[in-house]
VOSE-426710 format. One record per residue: z negated, x, y of N, C-alpha, C in turn. Coordinates in pm, whole numbers, plus 50000, padded with zeros to 5 digits. Atoms other than C-alpha are relative to their C-alpha. Layout:
<sites>
ZXYZXYZXY
...
</sites>
This chain:
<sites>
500094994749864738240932623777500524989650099
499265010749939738610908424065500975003250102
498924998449917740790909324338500125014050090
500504987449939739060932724583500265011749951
500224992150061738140954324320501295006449955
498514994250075742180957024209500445008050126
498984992449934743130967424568499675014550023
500714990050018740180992024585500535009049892
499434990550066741551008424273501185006750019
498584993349934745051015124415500005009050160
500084997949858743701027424749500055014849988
500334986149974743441063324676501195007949977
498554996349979747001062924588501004998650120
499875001249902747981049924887499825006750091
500664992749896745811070225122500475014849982
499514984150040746831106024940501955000650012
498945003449950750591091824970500174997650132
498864994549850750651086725334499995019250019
499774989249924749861121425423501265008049878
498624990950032752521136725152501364995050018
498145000349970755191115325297499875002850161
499514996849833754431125925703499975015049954
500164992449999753931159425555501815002449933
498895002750068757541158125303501274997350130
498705006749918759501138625581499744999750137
500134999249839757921146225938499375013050017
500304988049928756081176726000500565010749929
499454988150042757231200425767501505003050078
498535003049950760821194725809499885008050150
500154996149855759781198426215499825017049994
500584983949929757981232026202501235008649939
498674987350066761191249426012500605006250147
499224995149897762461276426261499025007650132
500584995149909759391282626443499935010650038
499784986249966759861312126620498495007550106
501374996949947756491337026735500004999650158
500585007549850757341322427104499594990149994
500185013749945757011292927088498305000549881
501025004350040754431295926845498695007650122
501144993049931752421316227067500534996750174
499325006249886753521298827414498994994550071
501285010949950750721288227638500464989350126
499585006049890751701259227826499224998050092
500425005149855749341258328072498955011950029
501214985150032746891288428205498764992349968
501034998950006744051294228070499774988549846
499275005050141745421276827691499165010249898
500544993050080743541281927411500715006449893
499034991150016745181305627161499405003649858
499994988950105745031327826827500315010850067
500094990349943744341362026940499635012549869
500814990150080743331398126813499305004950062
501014992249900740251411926882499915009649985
499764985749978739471445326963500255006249863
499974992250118739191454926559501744994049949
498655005250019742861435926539500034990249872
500475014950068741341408826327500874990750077
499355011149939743081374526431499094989950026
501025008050008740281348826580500974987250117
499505018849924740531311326714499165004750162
500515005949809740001306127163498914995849906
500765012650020736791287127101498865002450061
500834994149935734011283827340499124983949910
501565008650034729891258827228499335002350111
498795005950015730151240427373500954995450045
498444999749942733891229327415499204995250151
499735001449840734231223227783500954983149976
499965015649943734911186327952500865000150127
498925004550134738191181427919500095017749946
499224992350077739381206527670500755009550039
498324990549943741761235927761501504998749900
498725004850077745471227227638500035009949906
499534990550125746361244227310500945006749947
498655000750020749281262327223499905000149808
499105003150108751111255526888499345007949884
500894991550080749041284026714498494993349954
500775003650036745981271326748500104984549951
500285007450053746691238026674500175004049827
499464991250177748311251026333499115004849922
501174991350035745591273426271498694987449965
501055011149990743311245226358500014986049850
499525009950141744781218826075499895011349881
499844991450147745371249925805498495001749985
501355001750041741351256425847499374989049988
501645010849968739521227125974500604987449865
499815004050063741541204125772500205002349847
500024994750131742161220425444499605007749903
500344986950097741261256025358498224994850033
501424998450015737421245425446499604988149938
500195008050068737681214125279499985000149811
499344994050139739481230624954498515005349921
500724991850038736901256224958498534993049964
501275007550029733821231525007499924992049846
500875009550137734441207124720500775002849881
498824991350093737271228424512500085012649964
499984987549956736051258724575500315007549843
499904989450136736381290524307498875007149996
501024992750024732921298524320499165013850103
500274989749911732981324224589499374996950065
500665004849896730951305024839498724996249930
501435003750143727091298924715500254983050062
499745016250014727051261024631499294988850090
500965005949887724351255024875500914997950123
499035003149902727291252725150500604988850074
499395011050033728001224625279501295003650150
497954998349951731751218025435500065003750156
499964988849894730741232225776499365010450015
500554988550004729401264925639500885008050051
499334992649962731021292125824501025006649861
499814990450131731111313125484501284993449932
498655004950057734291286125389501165005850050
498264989049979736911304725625500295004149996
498854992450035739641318425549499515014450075
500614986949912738891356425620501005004650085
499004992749937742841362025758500264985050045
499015008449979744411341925994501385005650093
498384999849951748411339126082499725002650190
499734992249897748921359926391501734996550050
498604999650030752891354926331500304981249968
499605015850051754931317426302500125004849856
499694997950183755981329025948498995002249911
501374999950069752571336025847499204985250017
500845012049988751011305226031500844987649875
499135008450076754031285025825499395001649827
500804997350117752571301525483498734993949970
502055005650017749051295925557500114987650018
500415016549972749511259125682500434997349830
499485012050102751851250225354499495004849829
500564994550126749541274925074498994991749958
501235007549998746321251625211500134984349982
499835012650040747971220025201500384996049878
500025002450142749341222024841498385002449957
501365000750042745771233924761499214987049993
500585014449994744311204124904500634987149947
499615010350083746781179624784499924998449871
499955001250140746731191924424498344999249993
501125001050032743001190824428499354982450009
500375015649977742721155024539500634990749900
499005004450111745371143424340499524998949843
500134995250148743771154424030498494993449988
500935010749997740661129424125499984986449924
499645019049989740331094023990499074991750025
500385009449895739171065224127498655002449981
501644997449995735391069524051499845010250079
500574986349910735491103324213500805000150107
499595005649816737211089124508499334997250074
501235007349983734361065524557499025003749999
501614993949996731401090124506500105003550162
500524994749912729641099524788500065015850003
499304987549972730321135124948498595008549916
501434989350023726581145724871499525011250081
500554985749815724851177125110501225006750003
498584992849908728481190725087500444997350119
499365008049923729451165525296499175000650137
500664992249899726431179225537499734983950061
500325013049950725751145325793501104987749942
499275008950081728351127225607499974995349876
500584998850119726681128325303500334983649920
500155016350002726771092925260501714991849940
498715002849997730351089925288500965004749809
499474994550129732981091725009501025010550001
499164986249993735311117424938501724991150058
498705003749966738131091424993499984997250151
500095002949868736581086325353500275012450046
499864985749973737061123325385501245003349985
498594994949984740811123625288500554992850078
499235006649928741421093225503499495014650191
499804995849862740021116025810500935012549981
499344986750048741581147725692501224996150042
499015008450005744661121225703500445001450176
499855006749850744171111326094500425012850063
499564989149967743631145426156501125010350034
498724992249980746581163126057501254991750044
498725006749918748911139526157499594999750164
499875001649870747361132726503500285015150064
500194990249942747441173926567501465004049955
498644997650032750791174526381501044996350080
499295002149869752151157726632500235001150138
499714994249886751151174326912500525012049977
499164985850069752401205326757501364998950020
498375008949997755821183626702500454998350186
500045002149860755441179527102500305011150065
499914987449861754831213427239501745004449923
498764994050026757991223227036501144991150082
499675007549913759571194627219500155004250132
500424989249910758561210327530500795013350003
499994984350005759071243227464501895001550034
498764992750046762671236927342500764994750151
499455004849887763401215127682499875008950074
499814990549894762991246527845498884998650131
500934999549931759171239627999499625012350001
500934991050050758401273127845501035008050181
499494990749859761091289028156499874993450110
500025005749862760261266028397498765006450042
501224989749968756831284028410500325012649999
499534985749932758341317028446499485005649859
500534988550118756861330428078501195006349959
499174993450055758611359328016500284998849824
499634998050137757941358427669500834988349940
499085011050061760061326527609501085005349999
498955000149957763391326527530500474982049946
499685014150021764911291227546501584997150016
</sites>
């Protein structure tokens, strides 16, 4: 094997190691304590959100398509947003248990989660049930099936490999992990009473 080819074989250890050491030693750690204000805290009106709808189901803000810029997010939905978009529909697409027909590919609706965390102590469950899922499923890959291509799972990404899929999965939860890490930042500096929300306490 020549040179290339040696660093290529170590890369998938690498890439599945950063996210379990920002996950181990930066965000977890962070979200301990979250309390259902701050998780549910909209810093700015008109903040997109986790809600219940009239049947008291729990659904994601989300308007098609998004709006130009974005409406700010509070702490829920990002959460919500990483535990599905990043994991539980990834898990389910190429790990799945059969429940989903195979024809699916990884943005079939039919992959989400049917409950979502309404509560910080639930969103805290659901983020850290979907990320062991996904880590032990990747983990348990080796290097050839790093390197395959996603196939119609992978839907317009098809092309791509599954290790190009944990490096975004990667960008992902850290770049949303850290705005998460932010609004709590926020929140705890006492932005949440400078806006007058009753429901804070700070």
């Amino acid at each position: 094997m020549g040179k290339r080819g040696s660093l290529m074989a170590g890369c998938g250890d690498l890439v599945i190691g950063q996210l379990e050491f920002y996950w181990d030693f930066h965000l977890w750690p962070r979200l301990q304590g979250l309390t259902d204000d701050e998780y549910l805290w909209e810093p700015a009106a008109g903040a997109w959100s986790v809600r219940p709808d009239a049947s008291g189901r729990i659904v994601v803000d989300h308007e098609d398509p998004v709006p130009d810029p974005p409406p700010l997010t509070t702490i829920a939905w990002r959460l919500v947003h990483v535990g599905v978009g990043c994991f539980a529909t990834r898990v389910s697409s190429f790990f799945g248990d059969g429940s989903v027909p195979d024809d699916a590919d990884m943005f079939d609706p039919r992959h989400l989660p049917a409950d979502l965390p309404g509560t910080a102590a639930d969103a805290l469950e659901f983020l850290e049930h979907w990320y062991r899922r996904w880590n032990e499923a990747i983990r348990s890959l080796d290097e050839d099936a790093l390197h395959q291509p996603l196939g119609p799972k992978g839907a317009y990404f098809a092309d791509d490999t599954m290790l190009g899929l944990i490096t975004h999965v990667n960008r992902e939860a850290i770049h949303h992990g850290a705005e998460i890490c932010l609004l709590r930042d926020l929140y705890r500096a006492g932005l949440a009473e400078k806006r007058g929300d009753d429901r804070a306490v700070v």
